[in-house]
C-alpha positions in Angstrom: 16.9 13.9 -1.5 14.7 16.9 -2.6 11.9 16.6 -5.1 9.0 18.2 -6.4 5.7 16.7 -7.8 2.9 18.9 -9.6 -0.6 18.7 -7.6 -1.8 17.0 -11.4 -5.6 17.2 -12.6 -7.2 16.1 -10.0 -10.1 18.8 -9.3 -11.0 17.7 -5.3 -6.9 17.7 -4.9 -6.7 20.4 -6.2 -9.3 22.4 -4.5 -8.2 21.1 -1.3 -4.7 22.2 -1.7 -5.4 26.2 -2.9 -8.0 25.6 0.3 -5.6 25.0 2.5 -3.1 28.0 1.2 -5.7 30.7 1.3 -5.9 30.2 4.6 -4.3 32.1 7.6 -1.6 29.6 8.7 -3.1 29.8 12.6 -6.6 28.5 10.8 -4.9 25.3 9.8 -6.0 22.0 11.9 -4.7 18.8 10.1 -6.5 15.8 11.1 -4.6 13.4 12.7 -3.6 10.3 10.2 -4.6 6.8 10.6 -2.2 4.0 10.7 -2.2 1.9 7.2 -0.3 -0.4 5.2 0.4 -1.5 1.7 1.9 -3.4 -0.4 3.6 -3.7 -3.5 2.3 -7.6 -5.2 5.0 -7.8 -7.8 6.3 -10.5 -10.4 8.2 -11.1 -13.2 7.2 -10.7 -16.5 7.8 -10.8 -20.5 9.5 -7.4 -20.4 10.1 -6.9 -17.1 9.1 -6.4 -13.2 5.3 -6.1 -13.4 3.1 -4.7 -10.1 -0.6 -5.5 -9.7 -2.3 -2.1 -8.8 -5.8 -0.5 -8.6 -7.6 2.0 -10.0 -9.8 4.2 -7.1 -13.6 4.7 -8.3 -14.6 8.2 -9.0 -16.6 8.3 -5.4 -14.0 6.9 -3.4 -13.1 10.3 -0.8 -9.6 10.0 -0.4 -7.9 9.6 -3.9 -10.6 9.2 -6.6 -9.4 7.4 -9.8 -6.4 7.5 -8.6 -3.8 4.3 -9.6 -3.1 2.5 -6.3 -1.5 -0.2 -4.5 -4.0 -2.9 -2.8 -4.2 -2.1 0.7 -5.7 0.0 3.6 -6.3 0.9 7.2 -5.6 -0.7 10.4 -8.4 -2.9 11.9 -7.5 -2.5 16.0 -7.5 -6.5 15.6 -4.4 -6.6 13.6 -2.9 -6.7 16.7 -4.0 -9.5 18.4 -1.0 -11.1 19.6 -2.4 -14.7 18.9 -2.2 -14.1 15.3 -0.6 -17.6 14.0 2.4 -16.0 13.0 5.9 -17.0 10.9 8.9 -15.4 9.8 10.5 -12.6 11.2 8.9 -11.5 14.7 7.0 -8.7 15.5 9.8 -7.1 17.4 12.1 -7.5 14.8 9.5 -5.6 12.3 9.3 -3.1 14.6 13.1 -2.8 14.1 12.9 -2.7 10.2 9.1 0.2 10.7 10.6 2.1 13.9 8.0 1.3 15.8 6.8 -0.6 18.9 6.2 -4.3 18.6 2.1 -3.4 19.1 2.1 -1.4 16.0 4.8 -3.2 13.8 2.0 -6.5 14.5 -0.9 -5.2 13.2 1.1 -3.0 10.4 2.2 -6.2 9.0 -1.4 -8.2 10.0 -2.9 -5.5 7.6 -0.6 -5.8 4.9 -1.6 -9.6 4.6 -5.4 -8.5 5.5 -5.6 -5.7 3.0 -3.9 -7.3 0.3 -6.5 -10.8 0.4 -9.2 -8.6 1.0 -8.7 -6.1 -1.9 -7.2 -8.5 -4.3 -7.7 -12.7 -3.3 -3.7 -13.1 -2.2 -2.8 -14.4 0.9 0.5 -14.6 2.2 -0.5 -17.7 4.2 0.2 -21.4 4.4 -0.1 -24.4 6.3 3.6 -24.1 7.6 6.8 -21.8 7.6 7.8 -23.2 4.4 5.2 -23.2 2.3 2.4 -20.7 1.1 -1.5 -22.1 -0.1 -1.8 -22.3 -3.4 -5.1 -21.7 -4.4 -7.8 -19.3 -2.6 -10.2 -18.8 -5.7 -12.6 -21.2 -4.5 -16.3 -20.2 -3.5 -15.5 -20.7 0.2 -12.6 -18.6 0.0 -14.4 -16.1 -1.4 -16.7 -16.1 1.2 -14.2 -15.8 3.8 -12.6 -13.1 2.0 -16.2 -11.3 1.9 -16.1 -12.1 6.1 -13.0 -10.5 6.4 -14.0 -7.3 4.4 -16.9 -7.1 6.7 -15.1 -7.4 10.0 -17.4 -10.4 11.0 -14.0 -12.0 11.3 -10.6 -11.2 11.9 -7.4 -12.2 10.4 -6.4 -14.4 13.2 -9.7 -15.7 13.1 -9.5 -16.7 9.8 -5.8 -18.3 9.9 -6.8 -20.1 13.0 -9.4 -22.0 11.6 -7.9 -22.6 8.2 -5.0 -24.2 10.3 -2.8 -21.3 8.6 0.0 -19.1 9.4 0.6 -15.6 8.6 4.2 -15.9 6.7 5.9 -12.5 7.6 8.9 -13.5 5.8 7.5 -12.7 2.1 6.9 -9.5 2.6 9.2 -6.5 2.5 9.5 -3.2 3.9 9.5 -0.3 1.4 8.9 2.9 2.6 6.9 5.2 4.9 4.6 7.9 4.0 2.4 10.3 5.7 -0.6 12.0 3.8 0.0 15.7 3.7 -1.4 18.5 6.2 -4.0 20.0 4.0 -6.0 16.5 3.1 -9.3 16.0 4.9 -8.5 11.6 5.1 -4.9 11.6 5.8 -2.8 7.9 6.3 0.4 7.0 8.0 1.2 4.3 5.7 3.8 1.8 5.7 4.5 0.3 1.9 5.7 -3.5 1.7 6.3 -5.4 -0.9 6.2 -9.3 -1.8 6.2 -11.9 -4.8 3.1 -13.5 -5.9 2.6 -16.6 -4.5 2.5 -19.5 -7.1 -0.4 -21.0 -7.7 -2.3 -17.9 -6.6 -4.3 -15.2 -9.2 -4.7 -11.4 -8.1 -8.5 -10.3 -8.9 -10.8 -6.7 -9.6 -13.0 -8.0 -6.8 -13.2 -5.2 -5.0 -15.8 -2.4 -4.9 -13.6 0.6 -4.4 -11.8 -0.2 -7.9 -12.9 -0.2 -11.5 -9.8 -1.5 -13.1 -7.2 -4.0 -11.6 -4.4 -5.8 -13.6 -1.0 -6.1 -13.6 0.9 -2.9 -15.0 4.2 -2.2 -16.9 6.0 0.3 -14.3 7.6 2.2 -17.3 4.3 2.4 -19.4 2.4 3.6 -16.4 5.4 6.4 -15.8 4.3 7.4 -19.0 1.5 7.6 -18.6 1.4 9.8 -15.7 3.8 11.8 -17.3 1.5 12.3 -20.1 -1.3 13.5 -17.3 -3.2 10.0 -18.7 -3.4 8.5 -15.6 -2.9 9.8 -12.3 -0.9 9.0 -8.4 0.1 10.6 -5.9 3.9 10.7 -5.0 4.1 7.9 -2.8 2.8 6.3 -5.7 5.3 7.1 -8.4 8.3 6.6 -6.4 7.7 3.4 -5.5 6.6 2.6 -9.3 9.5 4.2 -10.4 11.7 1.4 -8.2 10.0 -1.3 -9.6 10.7 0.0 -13.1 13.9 0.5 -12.0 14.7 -3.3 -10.9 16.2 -6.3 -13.4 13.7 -9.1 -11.9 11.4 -9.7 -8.5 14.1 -10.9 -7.0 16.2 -8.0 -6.7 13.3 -5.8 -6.2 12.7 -7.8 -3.0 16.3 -8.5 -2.0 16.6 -4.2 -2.2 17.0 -2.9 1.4 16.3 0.8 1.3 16.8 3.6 4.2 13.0 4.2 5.8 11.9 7.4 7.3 8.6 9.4 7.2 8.0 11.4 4.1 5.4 14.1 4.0 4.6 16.0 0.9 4.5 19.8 1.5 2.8 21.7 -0.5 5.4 24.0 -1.7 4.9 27.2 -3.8 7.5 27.4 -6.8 7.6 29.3 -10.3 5.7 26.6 -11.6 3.2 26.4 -9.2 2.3 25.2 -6.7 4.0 21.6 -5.6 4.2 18.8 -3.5 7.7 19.0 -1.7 8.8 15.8 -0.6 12.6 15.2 1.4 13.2 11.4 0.4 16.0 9.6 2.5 18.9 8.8 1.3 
């Protein structure tokens, strides 16, 4: 499925993009994109599905106060292949990602990492039924902080919290691939998963000044309104929460994925980012 999504306000996107068309198409030299994950932390609430999201600070490089999903890029340790693991094997996410069991690992190691890291949940626990319940305490924290600061490693961490990383909560959602003419471009798998109970998403992070959890139809608004902005990974995927009756069928939602890159696509009104969903 076709569709078409304005470049927005944004001035650096926008400068980036008419950048990138004014050049002579032999001039152009994408970078290559780094692998990433992220994930949707959704629940249910008075009037509906609700997602925890980010806003970007105004410095970050690669979308600047832009509304976001909590994750990030691959640490190389993701992959270590005696990450305390449960649920759903690495081979079998490489199935569900198409890609190699190497890649599907640390894709999914990241989602957990990213999602702690950038927000204080872990999709964790001491066995394969059960997730920890509470990871707000001051040592937490500080093995969050150790984490963000690569001093340790997820498997690391798990290990010697007698954890397991439980694979089985999260979801796959969709795959992007940040377009040609961006100077930080990510080939990022989207997940999504339930809050754990027991467990409270934070701001805590430095590359966000706002964090809560959002109304998916007020934020469509929103954006519609140009009062708050995302690229269009973004609002598709907020457009399928707002779209689902609870969490539960958000999650139980199995959805074709293949790599989507926006294009950027000159039209009679304007210029836009083309993007070829699958259907």
């Amino acid at each position: 499925m076709r569709r078409d999504f304005p470049l927005g306000s944004a001035p650096a996107l926008v400068e980036r993009a008419q950048n990138w068309l004014g050049r002579d198409a032999a001039a152009h030299d994408p970078v290559a994109p780094r692998s990433a994950a992220t994930v949707l932390l959704v629940r249910d609430g008075q009037h509906g599905v609700e997602v925890f999201m980010l806003r970007r600070v105004a410095t970050m490089e690669f979308a600047p106060q832009m509304m976001v999903f909590p994750g990030g890029g691959v640490d190389p340790r993701d992959a270590d292949p005696a990450l305390p693991w449960a649920g759903p094997s690495a081979q079998e996410w490489g199935r569900v990602l198409g890609a190699d069991e190497t890649t599907a690992r640390e894709l999914v190691a990241a989602a957990v990492r990213e999602v702690f890291e950038e927000c204080g949940v872990l999709l964790a626990g001491p066995d394969t039924d059960s997730v920890v319940d509470d990871v707000s305490g001051t040592d937490w924290q500080a093995d969050r902080a150790a984490l963000l600061s690569r001093e340790v490693s997820l498997s690391e961490l798990l290990v010697r919290r007698g954890l397991v990383l439980r694979s089985d909560l999260l979801r796959a959602r969709a795959h992007w691939i940040t377009p040609e003419f961006e100077s930080r471009r990510y080939d990022t798998r989207f997940f999504a998963a339930e809050l754990p109970e027991g467990q409270v998403p934070d701001d805590a992070t430095s590359e966000a000044d706002h964090a809560a959890w959002v109304d998916p139809a007020e934020l469509l608004r929103d954006y519609h309104r140009g009062e708050a902005l995302m690229l269009p990974p973004t609002v598709v995927n907020v457009e399928e929460v707002a779209a689902a009756r609870s969490a539960d069928e958000f999650l139980r939602e199995e959805l074709p994925i293949a790599p989507v890159m926006p294009v950027l696509t000159p039209t009679e009104e304007g210029v836009m980012l083309r993007c070829e969903l699958p259907v």
